[in-house]
Kinemage of the C-alpha trace (Angstrom):
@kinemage 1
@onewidth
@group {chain A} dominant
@subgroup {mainchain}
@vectorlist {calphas} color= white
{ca unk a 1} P 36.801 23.466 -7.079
{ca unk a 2} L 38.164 19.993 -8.374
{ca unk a 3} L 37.990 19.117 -4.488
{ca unk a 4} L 34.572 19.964 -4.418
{ca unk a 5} L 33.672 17.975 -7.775
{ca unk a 6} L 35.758 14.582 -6.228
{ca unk a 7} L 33.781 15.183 -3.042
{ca unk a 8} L 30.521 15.290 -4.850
{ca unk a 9} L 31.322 12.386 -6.717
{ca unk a 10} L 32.693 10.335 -4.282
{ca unk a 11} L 29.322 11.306 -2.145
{ca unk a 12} L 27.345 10.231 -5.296
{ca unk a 13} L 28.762 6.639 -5.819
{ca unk a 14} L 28.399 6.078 -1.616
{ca unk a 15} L 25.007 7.026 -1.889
{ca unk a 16} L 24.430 5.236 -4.709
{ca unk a 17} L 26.145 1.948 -3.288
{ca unk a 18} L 24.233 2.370 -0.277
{ca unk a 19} L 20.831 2.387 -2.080
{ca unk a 20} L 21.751 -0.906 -3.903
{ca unk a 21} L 22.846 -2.593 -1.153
{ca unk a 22} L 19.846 -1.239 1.309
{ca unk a 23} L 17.392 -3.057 -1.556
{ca unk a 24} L 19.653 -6.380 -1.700
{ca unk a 25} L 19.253 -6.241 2.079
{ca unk a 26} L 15.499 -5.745 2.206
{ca unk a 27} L 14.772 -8.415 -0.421
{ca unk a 28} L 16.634 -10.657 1.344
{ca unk a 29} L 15.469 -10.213 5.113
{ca unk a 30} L 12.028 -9.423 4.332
{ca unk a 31} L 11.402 -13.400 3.031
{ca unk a 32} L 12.033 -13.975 7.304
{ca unk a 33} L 11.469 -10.890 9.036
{ca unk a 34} L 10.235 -7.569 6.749
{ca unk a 35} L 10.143 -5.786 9.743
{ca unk a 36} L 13.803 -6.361 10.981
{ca unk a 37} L 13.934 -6.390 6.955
{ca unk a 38} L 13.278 -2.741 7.131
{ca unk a 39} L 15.575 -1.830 10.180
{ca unk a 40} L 18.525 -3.272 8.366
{ca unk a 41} L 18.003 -1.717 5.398
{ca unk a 42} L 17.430 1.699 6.722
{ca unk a 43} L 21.022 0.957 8.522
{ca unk a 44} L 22.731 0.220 5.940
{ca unk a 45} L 21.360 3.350 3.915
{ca unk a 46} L 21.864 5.644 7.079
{ca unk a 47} L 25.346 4.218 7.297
{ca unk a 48} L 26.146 5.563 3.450
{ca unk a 49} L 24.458 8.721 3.289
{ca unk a 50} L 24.122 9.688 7.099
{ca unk a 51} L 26.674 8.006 9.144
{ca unk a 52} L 26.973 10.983 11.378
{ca unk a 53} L 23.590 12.049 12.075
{ca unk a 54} L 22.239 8.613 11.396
{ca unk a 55} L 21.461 7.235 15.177
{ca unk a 56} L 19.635 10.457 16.429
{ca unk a 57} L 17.610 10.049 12.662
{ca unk a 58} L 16.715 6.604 13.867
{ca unk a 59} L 15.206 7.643 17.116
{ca unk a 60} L 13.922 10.604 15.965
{ca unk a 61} L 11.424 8.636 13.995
{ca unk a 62} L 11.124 5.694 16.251
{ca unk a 63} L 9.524 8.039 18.987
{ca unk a 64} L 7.734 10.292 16.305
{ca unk a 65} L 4.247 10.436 17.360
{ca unk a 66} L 2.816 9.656 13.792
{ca unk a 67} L 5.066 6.468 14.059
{ca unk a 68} L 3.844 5.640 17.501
{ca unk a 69} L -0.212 6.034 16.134
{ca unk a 70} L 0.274 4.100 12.996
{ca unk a 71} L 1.824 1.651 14.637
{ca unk a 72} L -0.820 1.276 17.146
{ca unk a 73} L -3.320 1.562 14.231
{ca unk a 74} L -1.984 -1.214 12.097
{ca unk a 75} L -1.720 -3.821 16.042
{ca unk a 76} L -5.362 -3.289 16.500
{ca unk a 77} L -6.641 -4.136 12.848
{ca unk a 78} L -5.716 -7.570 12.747
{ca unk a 79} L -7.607 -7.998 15.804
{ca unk a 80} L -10.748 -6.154 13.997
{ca unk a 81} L -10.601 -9.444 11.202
{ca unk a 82} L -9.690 -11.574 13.963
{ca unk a 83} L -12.182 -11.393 16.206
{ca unk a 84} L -15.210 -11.224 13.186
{ca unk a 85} L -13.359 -14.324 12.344
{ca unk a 86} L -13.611 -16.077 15.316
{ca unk a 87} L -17.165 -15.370 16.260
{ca unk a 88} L -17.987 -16.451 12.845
{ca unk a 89} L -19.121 -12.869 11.429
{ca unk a 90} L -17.062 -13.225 8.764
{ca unk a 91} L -19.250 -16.513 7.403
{ca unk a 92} L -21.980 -14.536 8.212
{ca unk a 93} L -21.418 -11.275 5.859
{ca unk a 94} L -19.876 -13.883 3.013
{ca unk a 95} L -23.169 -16.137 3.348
{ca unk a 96} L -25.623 -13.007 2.603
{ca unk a 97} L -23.904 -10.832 0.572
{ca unk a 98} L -25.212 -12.682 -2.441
{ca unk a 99} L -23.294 -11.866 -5.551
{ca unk a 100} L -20.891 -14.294 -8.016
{ca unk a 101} L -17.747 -15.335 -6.504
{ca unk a 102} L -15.604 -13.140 -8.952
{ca unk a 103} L -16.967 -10.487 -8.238
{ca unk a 104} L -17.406 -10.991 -5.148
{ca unk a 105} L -13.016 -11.465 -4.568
{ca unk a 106} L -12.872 -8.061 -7.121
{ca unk a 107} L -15.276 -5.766 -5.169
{ca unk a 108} L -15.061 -6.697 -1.165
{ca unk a 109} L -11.285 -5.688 -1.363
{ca unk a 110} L -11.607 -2.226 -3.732
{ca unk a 111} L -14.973 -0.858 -1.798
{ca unk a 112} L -12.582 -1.412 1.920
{ca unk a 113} L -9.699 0.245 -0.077
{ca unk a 114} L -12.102 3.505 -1.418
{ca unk a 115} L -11.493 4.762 2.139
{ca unk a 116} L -8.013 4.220 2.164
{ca unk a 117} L -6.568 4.325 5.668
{ca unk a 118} L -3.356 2.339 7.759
{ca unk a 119} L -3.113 -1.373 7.362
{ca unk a 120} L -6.951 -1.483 5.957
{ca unk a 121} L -5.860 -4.745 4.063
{ca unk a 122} L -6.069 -6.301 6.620
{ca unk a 123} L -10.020 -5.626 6.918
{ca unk a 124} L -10.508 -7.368 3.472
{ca unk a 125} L -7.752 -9.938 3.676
{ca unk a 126} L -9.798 -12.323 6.082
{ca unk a 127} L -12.595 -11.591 3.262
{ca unk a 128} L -10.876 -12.841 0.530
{ca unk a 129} L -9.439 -16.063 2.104
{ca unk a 130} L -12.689 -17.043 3.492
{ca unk a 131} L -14.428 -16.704 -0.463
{ca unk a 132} L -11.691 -17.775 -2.005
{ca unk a 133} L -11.702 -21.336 -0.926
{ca unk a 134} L -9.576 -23.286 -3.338
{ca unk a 135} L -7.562 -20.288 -4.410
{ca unk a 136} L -3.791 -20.761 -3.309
{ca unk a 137} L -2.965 -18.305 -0.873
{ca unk a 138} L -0.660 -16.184 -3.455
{ca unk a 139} L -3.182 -15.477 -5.553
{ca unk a 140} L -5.034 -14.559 -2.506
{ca unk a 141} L -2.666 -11.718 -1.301
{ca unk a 142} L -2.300 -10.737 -5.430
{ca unk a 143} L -6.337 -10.727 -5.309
{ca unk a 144} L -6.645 -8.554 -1.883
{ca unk a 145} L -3.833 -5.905 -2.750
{ca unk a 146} L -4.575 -5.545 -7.050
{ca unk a 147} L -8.105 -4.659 -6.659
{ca unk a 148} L -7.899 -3.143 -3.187
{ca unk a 149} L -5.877 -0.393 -5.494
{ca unk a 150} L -6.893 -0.436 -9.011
{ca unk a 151} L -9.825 2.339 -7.913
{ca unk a 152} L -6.838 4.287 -6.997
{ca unk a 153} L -5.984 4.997 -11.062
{ca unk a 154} L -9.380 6.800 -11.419
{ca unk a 155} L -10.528 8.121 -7.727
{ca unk a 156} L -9.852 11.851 -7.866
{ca unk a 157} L -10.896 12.082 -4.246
{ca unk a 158} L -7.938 11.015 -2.748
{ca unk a 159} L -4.697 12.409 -1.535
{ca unk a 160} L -2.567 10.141 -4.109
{ca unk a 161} L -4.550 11.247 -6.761
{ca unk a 162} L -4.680 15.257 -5.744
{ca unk a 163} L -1.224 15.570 -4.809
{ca unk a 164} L -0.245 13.816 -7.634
{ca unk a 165} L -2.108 16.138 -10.299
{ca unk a 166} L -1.300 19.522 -8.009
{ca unk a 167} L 2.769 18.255 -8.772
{ca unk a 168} L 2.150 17.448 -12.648
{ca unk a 169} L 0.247 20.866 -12.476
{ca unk a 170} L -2.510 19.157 -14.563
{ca unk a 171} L -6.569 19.470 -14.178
{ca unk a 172} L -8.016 17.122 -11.432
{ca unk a 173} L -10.279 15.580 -13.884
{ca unk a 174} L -8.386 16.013 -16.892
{ca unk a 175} L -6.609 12.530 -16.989
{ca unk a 176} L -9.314 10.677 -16.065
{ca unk a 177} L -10.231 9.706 -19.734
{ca unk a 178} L -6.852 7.992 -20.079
{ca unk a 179} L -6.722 6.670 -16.581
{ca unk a 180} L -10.340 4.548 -17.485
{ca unk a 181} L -8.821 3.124 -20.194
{ca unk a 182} L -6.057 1.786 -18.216
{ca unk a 183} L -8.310 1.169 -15.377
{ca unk a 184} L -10.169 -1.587 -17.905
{ca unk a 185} L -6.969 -2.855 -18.687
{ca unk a 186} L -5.910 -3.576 -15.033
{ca unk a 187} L -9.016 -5.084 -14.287
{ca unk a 188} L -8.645 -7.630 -17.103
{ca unk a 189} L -5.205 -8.403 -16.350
{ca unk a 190} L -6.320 -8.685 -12.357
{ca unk a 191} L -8.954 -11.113 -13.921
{ca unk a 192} L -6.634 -13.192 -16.056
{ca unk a 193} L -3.912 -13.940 -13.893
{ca unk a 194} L -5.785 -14.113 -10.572
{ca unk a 195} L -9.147 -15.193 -11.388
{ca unk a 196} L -9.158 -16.865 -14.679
{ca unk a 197} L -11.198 -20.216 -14.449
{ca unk a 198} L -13.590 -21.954 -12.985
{ca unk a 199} L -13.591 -21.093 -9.442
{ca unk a 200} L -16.723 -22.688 -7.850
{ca unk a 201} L -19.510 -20.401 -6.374
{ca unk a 202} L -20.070 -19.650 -2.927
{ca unk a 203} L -21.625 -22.196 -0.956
{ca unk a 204} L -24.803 -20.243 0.790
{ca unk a 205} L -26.154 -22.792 3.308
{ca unk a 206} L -28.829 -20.613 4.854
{ca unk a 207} L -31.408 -17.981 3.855
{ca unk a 208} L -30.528 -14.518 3.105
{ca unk a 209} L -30.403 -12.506 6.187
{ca unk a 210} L -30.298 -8.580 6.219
{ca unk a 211} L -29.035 -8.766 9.666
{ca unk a 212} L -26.149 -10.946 9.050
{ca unk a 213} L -25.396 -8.640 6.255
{ca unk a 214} L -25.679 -5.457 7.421
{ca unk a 215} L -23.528 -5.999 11.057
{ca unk a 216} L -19.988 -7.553 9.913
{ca unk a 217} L -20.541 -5.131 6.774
{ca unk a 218} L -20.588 -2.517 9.464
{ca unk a 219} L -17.855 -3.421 11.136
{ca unk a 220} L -15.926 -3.435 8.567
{ca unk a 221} L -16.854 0.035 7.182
{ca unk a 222} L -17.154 1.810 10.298
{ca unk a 223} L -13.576 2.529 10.709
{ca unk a 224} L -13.029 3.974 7.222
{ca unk a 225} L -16.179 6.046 7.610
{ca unk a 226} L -15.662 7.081 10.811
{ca unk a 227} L -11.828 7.900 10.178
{ca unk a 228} L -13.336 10.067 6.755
{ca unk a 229} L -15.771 11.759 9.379
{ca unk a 230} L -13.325 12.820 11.576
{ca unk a 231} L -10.579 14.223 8.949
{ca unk a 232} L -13.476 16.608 7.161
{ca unk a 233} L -15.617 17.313 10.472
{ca unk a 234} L -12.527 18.122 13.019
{ca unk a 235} L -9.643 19.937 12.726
{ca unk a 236} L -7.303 18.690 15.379
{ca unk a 237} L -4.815 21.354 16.639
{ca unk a 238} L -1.770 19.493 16.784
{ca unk a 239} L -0.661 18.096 13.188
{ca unk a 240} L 1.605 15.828 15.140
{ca unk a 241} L -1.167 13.840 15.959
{ca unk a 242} L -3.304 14.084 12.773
{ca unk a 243} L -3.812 10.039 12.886
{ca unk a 244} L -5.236 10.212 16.182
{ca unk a 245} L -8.905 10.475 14.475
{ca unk a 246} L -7.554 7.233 12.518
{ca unk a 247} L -6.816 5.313 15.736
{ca unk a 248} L -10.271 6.345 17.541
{ca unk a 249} L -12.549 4.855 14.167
{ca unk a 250} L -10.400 1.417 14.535
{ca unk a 251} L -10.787 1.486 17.845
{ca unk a 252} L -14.892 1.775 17.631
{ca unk a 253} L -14.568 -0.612 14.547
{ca unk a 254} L -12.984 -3.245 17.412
{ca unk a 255} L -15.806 -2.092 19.975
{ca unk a 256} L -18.615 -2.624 17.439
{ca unk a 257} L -17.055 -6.150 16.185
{ca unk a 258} L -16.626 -7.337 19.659
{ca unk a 259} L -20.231 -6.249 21.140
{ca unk a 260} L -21.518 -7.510 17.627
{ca unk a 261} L -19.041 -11.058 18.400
{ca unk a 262} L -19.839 -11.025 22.039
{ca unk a 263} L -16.958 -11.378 22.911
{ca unk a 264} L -15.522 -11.505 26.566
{ca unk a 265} L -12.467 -11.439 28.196
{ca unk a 266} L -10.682 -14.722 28.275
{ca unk a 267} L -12.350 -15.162 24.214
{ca unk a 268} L -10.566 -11.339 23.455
{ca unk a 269} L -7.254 -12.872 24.702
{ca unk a 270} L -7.581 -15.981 22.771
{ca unk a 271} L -8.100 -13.591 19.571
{ca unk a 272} L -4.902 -11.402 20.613
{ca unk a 273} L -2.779 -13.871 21.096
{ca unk a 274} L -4.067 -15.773 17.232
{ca unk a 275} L -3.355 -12.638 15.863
{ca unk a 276} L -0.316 -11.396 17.276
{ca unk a 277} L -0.680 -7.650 16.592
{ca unk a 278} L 2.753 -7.494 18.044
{ca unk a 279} L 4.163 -8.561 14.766
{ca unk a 280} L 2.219 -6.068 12.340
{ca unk a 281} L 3.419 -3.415 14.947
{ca unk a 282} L 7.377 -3.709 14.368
{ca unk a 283} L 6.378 -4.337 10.740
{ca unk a 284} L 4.961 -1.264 10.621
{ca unk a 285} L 7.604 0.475 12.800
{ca unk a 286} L 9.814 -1.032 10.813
{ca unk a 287} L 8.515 1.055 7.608
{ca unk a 288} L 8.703 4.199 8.985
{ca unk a 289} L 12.047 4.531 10.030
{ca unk a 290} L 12.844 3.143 6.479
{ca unk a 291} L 10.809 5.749 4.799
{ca unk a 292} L 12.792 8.560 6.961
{ca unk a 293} L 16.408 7.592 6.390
{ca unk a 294} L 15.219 7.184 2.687
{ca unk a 295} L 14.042 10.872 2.942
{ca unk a 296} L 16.941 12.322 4.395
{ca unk a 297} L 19.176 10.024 2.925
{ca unk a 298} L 20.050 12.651 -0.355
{ca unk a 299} L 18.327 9.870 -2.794
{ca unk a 300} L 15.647 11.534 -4.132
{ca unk a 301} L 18.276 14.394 -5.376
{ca unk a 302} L 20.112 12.145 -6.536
{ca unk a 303} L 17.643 10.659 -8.967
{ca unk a 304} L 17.326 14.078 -10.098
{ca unk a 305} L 20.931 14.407 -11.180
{ca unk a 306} L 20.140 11.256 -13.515
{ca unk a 307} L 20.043 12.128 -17.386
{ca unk a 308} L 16.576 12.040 -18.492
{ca unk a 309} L 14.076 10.791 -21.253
{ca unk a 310} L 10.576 9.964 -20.754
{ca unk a 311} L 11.385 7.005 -21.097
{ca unk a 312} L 13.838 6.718 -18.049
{ca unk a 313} L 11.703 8.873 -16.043
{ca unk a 314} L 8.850 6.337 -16.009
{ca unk a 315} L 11.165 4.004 -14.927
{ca unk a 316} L 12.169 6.583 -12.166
{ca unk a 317} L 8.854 6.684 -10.837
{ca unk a 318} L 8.163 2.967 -10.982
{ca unk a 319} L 11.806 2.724 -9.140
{ca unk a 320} L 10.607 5.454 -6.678
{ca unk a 321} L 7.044 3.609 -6.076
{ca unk a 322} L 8.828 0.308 -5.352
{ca unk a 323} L 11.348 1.818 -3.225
{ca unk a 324} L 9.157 4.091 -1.103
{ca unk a 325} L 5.727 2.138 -0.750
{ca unk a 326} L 4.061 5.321 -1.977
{ca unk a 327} L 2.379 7.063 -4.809
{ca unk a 328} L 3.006 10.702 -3.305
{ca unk a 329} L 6.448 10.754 -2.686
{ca unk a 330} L 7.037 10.075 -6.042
{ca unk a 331} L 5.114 11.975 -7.933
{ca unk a 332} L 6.429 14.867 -6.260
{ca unk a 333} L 9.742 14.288 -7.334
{ca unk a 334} L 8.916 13.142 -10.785
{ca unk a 335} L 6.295 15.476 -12.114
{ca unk a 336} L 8.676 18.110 -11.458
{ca unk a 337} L 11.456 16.896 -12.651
{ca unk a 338} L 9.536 16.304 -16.253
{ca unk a 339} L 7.943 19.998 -15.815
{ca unk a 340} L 11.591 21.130 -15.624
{ca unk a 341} L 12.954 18.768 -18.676
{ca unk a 342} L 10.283 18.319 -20.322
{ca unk a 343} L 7.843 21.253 -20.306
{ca unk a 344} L 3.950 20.591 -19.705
{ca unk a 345} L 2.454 17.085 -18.859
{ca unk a 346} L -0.070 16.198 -20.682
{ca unk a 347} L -2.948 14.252 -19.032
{ca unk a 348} L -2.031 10.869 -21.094
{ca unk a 349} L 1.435 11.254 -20.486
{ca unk a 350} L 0.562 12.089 -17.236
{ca unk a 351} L -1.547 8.920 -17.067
{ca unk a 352} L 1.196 6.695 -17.727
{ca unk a 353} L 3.633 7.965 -15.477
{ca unk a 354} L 1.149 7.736 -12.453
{ca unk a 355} L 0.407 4.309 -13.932
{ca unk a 356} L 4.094 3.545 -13.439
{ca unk a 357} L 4.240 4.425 -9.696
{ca unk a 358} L 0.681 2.196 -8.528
{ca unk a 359} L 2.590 -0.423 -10.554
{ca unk a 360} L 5.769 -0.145 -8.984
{ca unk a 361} L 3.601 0.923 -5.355
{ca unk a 362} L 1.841 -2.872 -5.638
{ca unk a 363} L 4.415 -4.543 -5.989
{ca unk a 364} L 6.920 -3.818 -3.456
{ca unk a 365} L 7.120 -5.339 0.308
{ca unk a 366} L 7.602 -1.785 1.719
{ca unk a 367} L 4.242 -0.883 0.642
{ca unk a 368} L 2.463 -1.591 4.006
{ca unk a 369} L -0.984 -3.568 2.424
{ca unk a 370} L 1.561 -5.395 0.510
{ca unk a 371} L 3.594 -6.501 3.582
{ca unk a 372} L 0.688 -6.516 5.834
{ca unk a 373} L -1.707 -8.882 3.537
{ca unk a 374} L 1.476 -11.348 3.073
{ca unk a 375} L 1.883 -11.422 6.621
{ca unk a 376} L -1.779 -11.960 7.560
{ca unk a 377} L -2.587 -14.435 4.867
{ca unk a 378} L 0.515 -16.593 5.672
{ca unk a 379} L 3.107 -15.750 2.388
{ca unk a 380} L 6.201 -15.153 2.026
{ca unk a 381} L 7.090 -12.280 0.100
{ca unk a 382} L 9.038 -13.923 -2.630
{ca unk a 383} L 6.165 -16.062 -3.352
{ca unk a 384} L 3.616 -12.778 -3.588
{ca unk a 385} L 6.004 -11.480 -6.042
{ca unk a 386} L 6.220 -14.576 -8.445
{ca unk a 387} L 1.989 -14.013 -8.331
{ca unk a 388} L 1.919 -10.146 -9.242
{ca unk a 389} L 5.372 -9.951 -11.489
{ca unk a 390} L 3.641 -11.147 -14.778
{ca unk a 391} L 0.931 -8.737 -14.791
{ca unk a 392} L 3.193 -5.741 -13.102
{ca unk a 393} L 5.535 -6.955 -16.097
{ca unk a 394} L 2.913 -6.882 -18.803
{ca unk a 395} L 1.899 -3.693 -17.949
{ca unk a 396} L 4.997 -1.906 -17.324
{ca unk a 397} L 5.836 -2.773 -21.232
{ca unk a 398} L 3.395 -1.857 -22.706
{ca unk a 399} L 3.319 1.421 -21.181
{ca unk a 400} L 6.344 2.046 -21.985
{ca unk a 401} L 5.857 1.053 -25.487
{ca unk a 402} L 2.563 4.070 -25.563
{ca unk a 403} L 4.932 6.361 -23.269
{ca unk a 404} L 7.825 6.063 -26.236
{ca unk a 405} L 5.521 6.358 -29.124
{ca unk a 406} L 3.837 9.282 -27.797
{ca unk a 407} L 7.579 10.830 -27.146
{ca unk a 408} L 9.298 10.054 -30.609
């Protein structure tokens, strides 16, 4: 028995070690390379929690076919911005949709990220840098991912937000009150930090045209649509290849921008090789091998084992939403944990906590719009985070100011 206790303990503090080091790793890398960023890491956590099993893990996911289709998802949407870029669609939808510029940087990005599907930031990315003309490039990427997400808090049509509710065995609706309020509250620190002053207005040269409005806006929507279409219309009969519907709407999306673009051969090459696609492709290879070791990796029990308060299961979930890129993963590990410490959630408390994981989900590199926007808009990942930190900061504080007030 005393064996079995120093084994357990012994496997604890590797684990443990292994996690810590896994993050120093990624932090580190990712400034060069987050894709290679991501490979190392999930080595060195593999190598600590999974040394025996850990190579056949790796390839496991490397050839797993929802790897292989997200992968090829995320290489052809950069070429989707790209080539509306190049054949000057792009000035075309940002000349006629005719609205104030700060409003204009806050909406383009959330209405793309309603239909939330692989790599989508990069459809608004090339958005926001062309309207945000005199905007450093930070607060460009803080601009594209914040609002792409804040609709998250209070869209209950979504998988983050069902899946989330189903675990915290709360009504769908129920926390929706509590969510607007913080919803507000986002918006005005999204406002403050990234869009506080005098920005200019967008410079509209020509007249209005409903044409140039309506085909890049279509374009751009067609994939999210299309993708949403497919999921509720089809059931495909292999679950191993449930993103295949996702691949066929980017694809059109690329059809549509190119026949919109005319764009021919040699001009399509041109675009490929501007956009290297290549790169967004080990990125995102890169992110799923992470997310497996991390999965089979023991962590998540471990964070179970941890002695709990509210208090130190928000920061749990903002942990687990940094560390995984997700808002699913964990919520199903912390909703149940407070059900089993805690008793009910209620839907404010409830509130908070899911508030905790978007904050912790925006702000880490692993997040793929996170990685993905820093990539395509040219910054490095250390300088993202200086951008979002104060806000992710202010809010995480004050949350956990209401979370401990409402748990004397």
């Amino acid at each position: 028995m005393e064996y079995q206790d120093a084994k357990g303990s012994d496997e604890t503090l590797t684990g443990w070690l292994g996690f810590f080091l896994a993050m120093a790793a990624l932090l580190i890398i990712s400034q060069k390379n987050l894709g290679l960023a991501m490979f190392v890491s999930a080595f060195i956590l593999g190598v600590f929690t999974i040394p025996e099993s850990l190579p056949l893990k790796m390839l496991s996911y490397l050839s797993d076919s929802s790897t292989i289709l997200l992968a090829a998802i995320v290489g052809l949407i950069p070429l989707i911005g790209e080539t509306l870029n190049e054949t000057g669609q792009i000035d075309k939808l940002i000349s006629n949709m005719r609205i104030g510029k700060k409003p204009f940087l806050m909406l383009s990005p959330a209405l793309i990220g309603l239909l939330p599907m692989p790599g989508g930031a990069l459809l608004s990315a090339p958005i926001v840098e062309k309207v945000g003309e005199g905007i450093s490039n930070e607060k460009k990427a803080g601009i594209n991912v914040w609002f792409r997400h804040v609709l998250y808090l209070v869209y209950p049509i979504s998988a983050n937000f069902i899946v989330s509710t189903a675990a915290a065995k709360v009504g769908l609706y129920q926390p929706i009150p509590h969510l607007m309020i913080i919803l507000l509250f986002s918006l005005f620190l999204g406002y403050f930090f990234f869009l506080r002053g005098n920005l200019g207005k967008i410079k509209y040269e020509k007249h209005f045209s409903l044409k140039g409005l309506i085909l890049p806006l279509t374009a751009l929507l067609i994939a999210p649509i299309l993708d949403v279409l497919i999921r509720t219309l089809f059931t495909l009969p292999f679950k191993e290849f449930k993103e295949i519907g996702t691949l066929i709407a980017v694809a059109t999306s690329l059809i549509f921008a190119m026949i919109i673009g005319k764009v021919r051969l040699r001009k399509f090459s041109e675009i490929v090789i501007k956009a290297k696609p290549w790169n967004f492709v080990f990125m995102m290879i890169g992110i799923m091998v992470f997310l497996g070791i991390f999965k089979d990796s023991g962590l998540p029990k471990l964070f179970e084992d941890v002695p709990m308060t509210p208090e130190i299961l928000f920061g749990i979930a903002v942990m687990l939403g940094f560390v995984t890129g997700r808002m699913i993963t964990p919520a199903g590990i912390v909703f149940p944990i407070y059900l089993t410490k805690f008793g009910p959630v209620s839907p404010s408390t409830f509130a908070l906590i899911y508030f905790g994981i978007f904050l912790g989900y925006v702000l880490t590199p692993v997040h793929p719009c996170v990685s993905l926007t820093s990539a395509s808009l040219k910054v490095e990942i250390k300088d993202y985070l200086k951008i979002v930190v104060p806000p992710v900061a202010i809010a995480l504080l004050l949350s956990l100011l209401v979370l401990h007030f409402m748990n004397p």
